[in-house]
C-alpha positions in Angstrom: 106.9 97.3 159.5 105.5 94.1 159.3 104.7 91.9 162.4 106.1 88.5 162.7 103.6 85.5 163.1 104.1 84.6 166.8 102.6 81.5 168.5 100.0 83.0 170.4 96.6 81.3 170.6 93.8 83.6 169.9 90.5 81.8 171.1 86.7 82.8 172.1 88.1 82.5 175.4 89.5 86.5 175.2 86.2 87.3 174.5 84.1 85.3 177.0 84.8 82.4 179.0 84.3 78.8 177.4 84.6 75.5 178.5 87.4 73.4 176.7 86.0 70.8 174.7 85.6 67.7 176.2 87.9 65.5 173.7 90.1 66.2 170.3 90.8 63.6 168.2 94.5 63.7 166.8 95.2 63.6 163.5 96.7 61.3 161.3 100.3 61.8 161.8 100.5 62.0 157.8 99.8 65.8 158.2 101.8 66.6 161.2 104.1 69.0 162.2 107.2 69.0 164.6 105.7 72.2 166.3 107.2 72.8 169.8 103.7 74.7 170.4 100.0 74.6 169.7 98.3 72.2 167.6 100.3 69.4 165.7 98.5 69.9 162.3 98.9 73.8 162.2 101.0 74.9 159.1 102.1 78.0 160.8 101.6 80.3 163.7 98.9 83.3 163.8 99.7 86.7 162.6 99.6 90.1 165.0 99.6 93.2 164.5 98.4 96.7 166.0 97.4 99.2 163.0 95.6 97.1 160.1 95.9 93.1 158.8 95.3 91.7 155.5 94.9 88.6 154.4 94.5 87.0 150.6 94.9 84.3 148.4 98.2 85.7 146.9 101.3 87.4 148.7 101.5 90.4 146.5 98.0 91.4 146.8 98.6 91.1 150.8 101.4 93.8 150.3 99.5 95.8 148.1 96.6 96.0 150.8 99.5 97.0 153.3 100.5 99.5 151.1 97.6 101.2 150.4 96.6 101.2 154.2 99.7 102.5 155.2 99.1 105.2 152.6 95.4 106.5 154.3 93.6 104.2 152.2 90.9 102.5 154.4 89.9 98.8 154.6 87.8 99.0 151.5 90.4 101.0 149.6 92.9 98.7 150.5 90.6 95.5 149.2 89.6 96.8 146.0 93.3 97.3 145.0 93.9 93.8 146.2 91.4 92.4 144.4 92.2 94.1 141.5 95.7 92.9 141.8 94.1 89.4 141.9 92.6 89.8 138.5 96.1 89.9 137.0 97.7 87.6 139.3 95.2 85.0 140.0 93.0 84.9 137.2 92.5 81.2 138.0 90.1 82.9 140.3 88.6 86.2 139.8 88.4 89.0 137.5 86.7 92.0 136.5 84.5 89.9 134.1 83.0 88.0 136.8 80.4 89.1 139.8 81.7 90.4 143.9 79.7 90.2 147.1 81.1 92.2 150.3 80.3 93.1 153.8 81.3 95.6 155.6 81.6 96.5 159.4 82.0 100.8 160.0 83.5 101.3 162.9 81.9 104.4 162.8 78.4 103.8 162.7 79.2 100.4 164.5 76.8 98.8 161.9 77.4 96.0 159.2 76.4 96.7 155.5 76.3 93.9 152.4 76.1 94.5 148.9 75.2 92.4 146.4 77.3 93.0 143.4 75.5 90.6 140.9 74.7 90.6 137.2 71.7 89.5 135.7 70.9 87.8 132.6 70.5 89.0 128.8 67.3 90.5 128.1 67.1 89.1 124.9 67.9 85.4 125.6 64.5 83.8 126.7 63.5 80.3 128.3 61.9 79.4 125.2 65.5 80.0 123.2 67.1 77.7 125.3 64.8 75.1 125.1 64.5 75.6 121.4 68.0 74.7 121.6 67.6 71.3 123.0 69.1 72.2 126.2 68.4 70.6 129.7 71.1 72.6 131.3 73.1 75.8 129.9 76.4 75.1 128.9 79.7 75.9 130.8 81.7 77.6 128.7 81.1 80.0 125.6 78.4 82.8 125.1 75.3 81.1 126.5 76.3 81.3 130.3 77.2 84.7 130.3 75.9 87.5 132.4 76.7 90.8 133.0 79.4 91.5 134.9 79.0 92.9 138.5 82.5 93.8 139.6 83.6 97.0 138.4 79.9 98.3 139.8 80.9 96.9 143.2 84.4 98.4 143.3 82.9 102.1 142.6 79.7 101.2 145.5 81.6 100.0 148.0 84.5 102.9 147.4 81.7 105.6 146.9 80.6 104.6 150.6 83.9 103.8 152.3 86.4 104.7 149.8 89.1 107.5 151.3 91.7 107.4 148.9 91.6 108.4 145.0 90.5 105.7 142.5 93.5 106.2 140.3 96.1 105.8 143.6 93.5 102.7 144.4 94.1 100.7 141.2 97.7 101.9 140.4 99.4 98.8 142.2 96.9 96.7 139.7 98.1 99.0 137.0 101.8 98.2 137.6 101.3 94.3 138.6 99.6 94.3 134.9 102.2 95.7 133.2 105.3 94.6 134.8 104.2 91.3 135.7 104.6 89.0 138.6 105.4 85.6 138.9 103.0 82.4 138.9 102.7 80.6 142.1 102.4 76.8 142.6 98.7 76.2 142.4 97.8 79.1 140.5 99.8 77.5 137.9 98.4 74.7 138.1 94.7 75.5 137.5 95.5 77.8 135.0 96.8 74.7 132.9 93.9 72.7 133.7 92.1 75.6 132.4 93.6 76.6 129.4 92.8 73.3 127.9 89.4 73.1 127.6 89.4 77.4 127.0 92.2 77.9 124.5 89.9 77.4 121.7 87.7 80.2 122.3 88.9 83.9 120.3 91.0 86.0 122.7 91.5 83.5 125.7 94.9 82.7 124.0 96.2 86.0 123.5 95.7 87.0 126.6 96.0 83.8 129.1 99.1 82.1 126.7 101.8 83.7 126.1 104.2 81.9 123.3 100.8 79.4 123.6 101.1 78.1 126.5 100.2 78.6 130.0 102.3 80.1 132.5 104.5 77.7 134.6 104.8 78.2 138.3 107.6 80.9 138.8 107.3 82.3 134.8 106.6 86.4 135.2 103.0 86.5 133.6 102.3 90.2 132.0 98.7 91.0 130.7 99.0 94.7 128.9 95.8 94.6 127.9 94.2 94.8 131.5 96.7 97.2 132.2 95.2 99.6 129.9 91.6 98.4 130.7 92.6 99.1 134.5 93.9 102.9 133.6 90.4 103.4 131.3 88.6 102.4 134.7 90.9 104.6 136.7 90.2 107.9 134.4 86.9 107.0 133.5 85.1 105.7 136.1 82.5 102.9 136.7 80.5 104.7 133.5 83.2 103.9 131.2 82.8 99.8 131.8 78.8 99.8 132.0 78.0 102.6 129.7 81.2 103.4 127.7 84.0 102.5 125.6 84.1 98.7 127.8 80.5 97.7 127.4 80.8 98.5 123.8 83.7 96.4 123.0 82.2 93.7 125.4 79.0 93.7 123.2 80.6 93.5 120.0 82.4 90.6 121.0 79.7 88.9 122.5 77.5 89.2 118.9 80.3 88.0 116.7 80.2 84.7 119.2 76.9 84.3 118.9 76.0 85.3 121.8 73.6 87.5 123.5 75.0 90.2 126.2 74.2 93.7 124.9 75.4 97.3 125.8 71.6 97.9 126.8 72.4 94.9 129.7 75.5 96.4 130.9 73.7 99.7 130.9 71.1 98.2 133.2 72.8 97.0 135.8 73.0 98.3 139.3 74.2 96.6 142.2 72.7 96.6 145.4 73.0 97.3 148.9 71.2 94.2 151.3 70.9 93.6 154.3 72.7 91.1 156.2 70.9 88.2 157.8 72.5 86.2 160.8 71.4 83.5 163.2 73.5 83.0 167.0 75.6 80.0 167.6 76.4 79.6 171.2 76.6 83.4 171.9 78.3 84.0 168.4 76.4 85.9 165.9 77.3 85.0 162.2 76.2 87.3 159.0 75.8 85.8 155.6 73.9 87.9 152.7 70.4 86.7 151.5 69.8 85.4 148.3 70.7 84.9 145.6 73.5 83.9 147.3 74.0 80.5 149.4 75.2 82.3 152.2 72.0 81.3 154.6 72.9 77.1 153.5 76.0 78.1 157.0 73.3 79.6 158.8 70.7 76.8 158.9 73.5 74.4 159.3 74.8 75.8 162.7 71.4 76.2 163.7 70.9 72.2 163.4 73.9 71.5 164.8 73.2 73.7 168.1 71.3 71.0 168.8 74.1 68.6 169.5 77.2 68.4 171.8 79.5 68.4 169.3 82.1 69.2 171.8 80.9 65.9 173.6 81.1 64.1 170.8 85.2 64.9 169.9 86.5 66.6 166.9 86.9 64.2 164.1 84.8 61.5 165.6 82.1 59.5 163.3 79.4 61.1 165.9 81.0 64.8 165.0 81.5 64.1 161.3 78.1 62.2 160.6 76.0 64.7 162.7 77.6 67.7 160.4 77.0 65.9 156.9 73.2 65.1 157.6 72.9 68.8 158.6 74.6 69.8 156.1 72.3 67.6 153.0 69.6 69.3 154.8 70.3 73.0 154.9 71.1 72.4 150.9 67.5 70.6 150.1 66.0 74.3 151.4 69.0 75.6 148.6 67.9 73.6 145.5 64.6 74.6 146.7 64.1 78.3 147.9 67.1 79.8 147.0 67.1 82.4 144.0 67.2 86.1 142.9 64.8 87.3 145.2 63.1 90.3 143.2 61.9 87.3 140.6 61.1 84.5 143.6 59.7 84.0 147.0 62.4 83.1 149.1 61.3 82.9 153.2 64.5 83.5 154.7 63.1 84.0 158.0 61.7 80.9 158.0 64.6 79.3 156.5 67.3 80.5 159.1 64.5 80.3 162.1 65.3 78.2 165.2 62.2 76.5 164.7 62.9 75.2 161.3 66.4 74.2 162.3 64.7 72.1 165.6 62.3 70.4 163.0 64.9 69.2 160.6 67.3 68.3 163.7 64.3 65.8 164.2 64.7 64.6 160.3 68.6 63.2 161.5 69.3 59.8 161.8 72.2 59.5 164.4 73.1 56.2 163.2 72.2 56.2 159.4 73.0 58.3 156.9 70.1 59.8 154.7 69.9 58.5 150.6 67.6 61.8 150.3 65.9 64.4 152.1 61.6 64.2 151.5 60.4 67.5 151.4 57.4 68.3 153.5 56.1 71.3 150.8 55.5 71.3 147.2 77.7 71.2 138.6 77.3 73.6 141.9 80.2 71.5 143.3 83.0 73.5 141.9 83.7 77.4 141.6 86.8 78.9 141.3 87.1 81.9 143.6 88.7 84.6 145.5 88.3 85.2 149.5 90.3 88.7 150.7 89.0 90.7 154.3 91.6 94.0 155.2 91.4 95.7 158.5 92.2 99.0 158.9 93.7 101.5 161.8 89.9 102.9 162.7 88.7 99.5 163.5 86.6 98.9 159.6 86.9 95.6 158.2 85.7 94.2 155.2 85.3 90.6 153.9 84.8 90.7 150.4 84.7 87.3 147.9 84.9 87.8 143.9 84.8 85.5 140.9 83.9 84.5 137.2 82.7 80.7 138.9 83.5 77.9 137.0 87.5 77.6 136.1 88.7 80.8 134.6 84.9 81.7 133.5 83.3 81.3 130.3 86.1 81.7 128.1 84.8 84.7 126.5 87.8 86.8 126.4 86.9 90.5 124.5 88.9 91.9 122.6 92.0 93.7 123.5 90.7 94.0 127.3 92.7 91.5 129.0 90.2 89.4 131.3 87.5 87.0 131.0 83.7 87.0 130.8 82.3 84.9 133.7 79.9 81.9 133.1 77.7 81.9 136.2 74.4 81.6 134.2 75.4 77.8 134.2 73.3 77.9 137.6 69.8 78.7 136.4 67.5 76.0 136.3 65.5 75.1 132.6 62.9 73.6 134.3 59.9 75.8 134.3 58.1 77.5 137.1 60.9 77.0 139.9 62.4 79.5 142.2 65.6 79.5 140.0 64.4 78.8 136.6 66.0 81.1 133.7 64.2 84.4 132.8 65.7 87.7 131.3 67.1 90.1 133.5 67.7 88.0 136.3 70.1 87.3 138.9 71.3 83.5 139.0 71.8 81.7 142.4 75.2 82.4 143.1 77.8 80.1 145.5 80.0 83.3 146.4 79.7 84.5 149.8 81.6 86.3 152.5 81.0 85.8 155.9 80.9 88.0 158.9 80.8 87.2 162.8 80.2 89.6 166.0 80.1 89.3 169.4 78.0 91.1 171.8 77.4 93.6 169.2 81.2 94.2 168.1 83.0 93.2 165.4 84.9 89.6 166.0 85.6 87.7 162.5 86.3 88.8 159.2 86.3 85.3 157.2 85.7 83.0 154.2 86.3 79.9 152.8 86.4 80.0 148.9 85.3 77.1 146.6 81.7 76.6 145.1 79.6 74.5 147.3 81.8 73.8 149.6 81.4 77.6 151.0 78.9 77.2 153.7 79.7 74.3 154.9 83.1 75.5 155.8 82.2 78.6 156.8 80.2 76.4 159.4 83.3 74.1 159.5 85.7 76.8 160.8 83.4 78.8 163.1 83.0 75.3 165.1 86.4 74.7 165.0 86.7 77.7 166.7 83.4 77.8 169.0 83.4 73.9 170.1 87.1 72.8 169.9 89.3 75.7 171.0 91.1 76.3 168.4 93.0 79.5 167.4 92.4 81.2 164.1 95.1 79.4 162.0 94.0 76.1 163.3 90.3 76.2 162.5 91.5 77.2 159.2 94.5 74.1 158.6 92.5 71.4 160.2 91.5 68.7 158.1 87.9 69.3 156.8 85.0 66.8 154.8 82.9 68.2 151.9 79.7 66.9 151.4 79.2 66.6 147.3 75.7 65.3 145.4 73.2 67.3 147.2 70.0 68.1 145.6 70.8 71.2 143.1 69.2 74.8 142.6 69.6 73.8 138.6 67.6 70.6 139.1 69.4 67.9 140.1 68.2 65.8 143.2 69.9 63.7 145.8 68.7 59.7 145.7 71.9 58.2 146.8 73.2 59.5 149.9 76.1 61.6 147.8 79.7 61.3 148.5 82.1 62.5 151.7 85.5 63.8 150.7 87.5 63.7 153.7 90.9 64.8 153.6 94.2 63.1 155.4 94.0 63.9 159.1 91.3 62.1 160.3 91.7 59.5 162.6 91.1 56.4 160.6 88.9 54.1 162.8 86.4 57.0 163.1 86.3 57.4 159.4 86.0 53.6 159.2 83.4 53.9 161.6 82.1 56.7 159.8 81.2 54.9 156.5 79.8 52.2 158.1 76.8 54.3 158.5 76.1 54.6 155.2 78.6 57.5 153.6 80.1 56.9 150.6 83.6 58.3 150.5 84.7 60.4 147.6 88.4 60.5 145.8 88.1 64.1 144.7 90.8 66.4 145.2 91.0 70.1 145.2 87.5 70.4 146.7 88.3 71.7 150.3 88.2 75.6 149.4 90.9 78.0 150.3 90.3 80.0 153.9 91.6 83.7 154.9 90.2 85.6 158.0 90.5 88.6 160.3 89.5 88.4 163.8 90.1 91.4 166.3 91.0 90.5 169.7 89.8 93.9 171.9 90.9 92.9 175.1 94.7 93.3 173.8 93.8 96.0 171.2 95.5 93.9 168.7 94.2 92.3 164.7 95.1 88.7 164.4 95.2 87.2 161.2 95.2 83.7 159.0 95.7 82.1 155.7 95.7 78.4 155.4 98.5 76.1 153.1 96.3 75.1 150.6 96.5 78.2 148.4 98.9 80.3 148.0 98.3 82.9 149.8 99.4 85.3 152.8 98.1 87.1 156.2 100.3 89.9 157.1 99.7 93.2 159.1 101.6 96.2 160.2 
């Protein structure tokens, strides 16, 4: 049965002993809570439980995970049917036409694996094409940012490796959520409207995403046959009938009669790929992040800057605390628009990047009482993403933290045929400017902004997490883990505190920083320090929506016991059994 969220703090404390922080702001009391217990902002207490956790972005893909546990599936099991319950449910942010990325911990060989579920670009579409075209960026919707999708390739990797339980029992629940239909949750409904705007006038986005040609409204039962059937091919098929089959044809066609230029040779070609994760300390904690071409390293060289400081010192939520993590954090992403890339087609040092040494020279480069316009560099539309964050635990002590999307809204609008989801448009993030690390070429990987995180401790297995949204990804997974490291704060907390998302950073598609950017900070701050704050130069942003979406695991071995989290601004659920 499932265990009821008590009010337990969980804190690096169980683990080894640390020093409370020497001061915590309060926030505004415009978020508060009338909690008799922890901390005033919290939206709800921590979940327990003894056998396995789950936590996601949507409360039916939670149960399903429980379900498939509780039936022998392992943690991997158990997050590819969540995730492909997802693709039906919250379409807003994933689906089987867009790319995954994963780590996992095995308990039995005590070691961490990553994969790199990808796609690359068309063969056929060259440089030269696009710049034939006129173009100084590729477009965000329609066939030209298209790239093969790297999904359905991940979900047969990762359950060839850790998978115990059929794939047909694994993507039944998907089957039946397809077909039967579920209702639309508050913000889920929401970006879907936004979405089917601007998408609705590209073949097949409407038959599938509008029923009676509109979008579903928040609590209408949405039903999508068509994936239903594309979910049972998979299931009696296999991964060959979506890269090689049937799929890729009807993919193919679809993408010729659009003018665009994904083939059935491309989907033939692709093979994801098993990395290794990287992973820096900070104060005793180890985080993991995958290399590139993934942004996952942009956390890593943050926390290593901010080592540096006494954040704890400085109080949470103070201008010393929020200025000294913004300049880190414009620096960590100059070394992005930079370096990071596919790395079979680029150079990319990540040792260098994610080294100590690096991270005390561009400590040196911060100006505690000025805010930087833009980062000098010693050697010769990223903002936004749509996404998915899910990490299961199971009964043997595996965990996974897995992260899928098609990027930008609901993708590229690309909708083939009769197959019920939607191409993804990440090839928006190559760069058409010649001779850099990201620059377009054939069969290559784009820089990507999905990535799941990972943190041990002493060699175990502490944190499961991940913070969905575009570029706001690593700095929130930085976010959180300090929340958790410097202020004391449980699992839930780190995730519902107020955060700040630095936007206007130099780009890997070109773009480059001259003005300082913008600071969205969200209600909870104390309001002198954010006054005190911008007076250092920061300009403050209005945007909304930009804060991501936060789920995580953590396992607490001193009482033998899974603790889970999922924050109140998505709609999702932790839950455990």
């Amino acid at each position: 049965m499932l265990l009821t969220a008590i009010c337990l703090a969980f804190t690096p404390a169980l683990l080894s002993p640390m020093p409370m922080p020497a001061r915590t702001l309060a926030p505004t009391a415009a978020i508060q809570m009338d909690r008799i217990t922890g901390k005033p902002f919290a939206t709800r207490s921590e979940v327990f439980a003894t056998h396995g956790m789950a936590a996601t972005s949507h409360p039916h893909a939670t149960q399903v995970a429980l379900d498939v546990l509780k039936a022998g599936g392992s943690a991997v099991d158990a997050a590819i049917a969540a995730n492909a319950v997802l693709g039906c449910c919250e379409p807003t942010g994933c689906g089987i036409g867009g790319d995954l990325f994963a780590i996992v911990w095995d308990a039995e060989s005590k070691s961490l694996s990553g994969l790199n579920g990808s796609g690359r670009s068309p063969a056929s579409l060259s440089l030269e094409h696009l710049r034939e075209l006129g173009l100084s960026s590729i477009p965000k919707r329609g066939p030209l940012p298209v790239s093969v999708p790297g999904c359905v390739d991940g979900w047969f990797r990762l359950h060839e490796r850790f998978g115990k339980l059929p794939m047909p029992e694994v993507l039944a629940p998907a089957i039946a959520a397809a077909r039967d239909g579920i209702p639309v949750p508050q913000t889920i409904a929401y970006y879907w409207g936004l979405n089917a705007r601007s998408l609705a006038k590209y073949p097949g986005f409407a038959d599938t995403y509008m029923p009676g040609g509109k979008a579903p409204g928040e609590g209408e039962v949405f039903r999508n046959p068509r994936l239903a059937r594309t979910y049972e091919r998979l299931a009696e098929g296999g991964r060959s009938v979506f890269y090689e089959g049937e799929i890729a044809q009807e993919i193919a066609d679809y993408m010729q009669a659009q003018g665009g230029f994904l083939t059935v040779d491309d989907l033939a070609a692709h093979q994801g790929e098993w990395v290794e994760p990287v992973s820096t300390t900070y104060r005793g904690y180890r985080l993991w992040e995958l290399p590139p071409n993934g942004q996952g390293i942009a956390a890593l060289q943050m926390l290593n800057i901010l080592e540096g400081f006494d954040l704890a010192g400085m109080g949470w939520g103070s201008a010393d605390h929020l200025h000294h993590f913004i300049e880190a954090k414009k620096l960590a992403f100059e070394d992005r628009a930079r370096f990071y890339a596919d790395p079979a087609m680029a150079d990319v040092p990540v040792a260098r990047l994610i080294s100590k040494e690096h991270a005390a020279e561009q400590r040196g480069r911060i100006d505690p009482k000025r805010a930087a316009l833009s980062i000098p560099t010693p050697n010769p539309a990223l903002e936004e993403g749509d996404t998915i964050y899910l990490t299961v635990a199971d009964a043997a002590g595996n965990m996974v933290s897995l992260i899928q999307s098609n990027y930008r809204g609901m993708g590229s609008g690309m909708t083939p045929g009769d197959l019920g989801f939607i191409l993804q448009n990440r090839g928006e993030l190559f760069d058409l400017t010649a001779g850099r690390a990201n620059t377009y070429e054939p069969r290559k990987r784009p820089f990507h902004t999905i990535i799941p995180a990972f943190v041990t401790k002493d060699g175990e297995p502490w944190l499961s997490y991940g913070v969905m949204g575009g570029a706001t990804q690593p700095q929130m997974h930085a976010w959180v883990l300090s929340n958790i490291v410097d202020f004391g704060m449980n699992l839930q907390e780190a995730g519902d505190a107020a955060r700040l998302v630095h936007l206007g950073s130099s780009q890997p598609t070109g773009e480059r920083m001259d003005d300082g950017g913008r600071v969205a900070l969200e209600t909870g701050f104390d309001l002198k320090e954010v006054a005190a704050f911008l007076k250092r130069g920061h300009r403050r942003a209005t945007d909304r929506g930009v804060y991501g979406g936060y789920q995580a695991i953590a396992r607490d071995t001193k009482r033998g016991i899974w603790v889970g989290a999922s924050e109140s601004r998505k709609d999702g659920a932790a839950a455990g059994y």
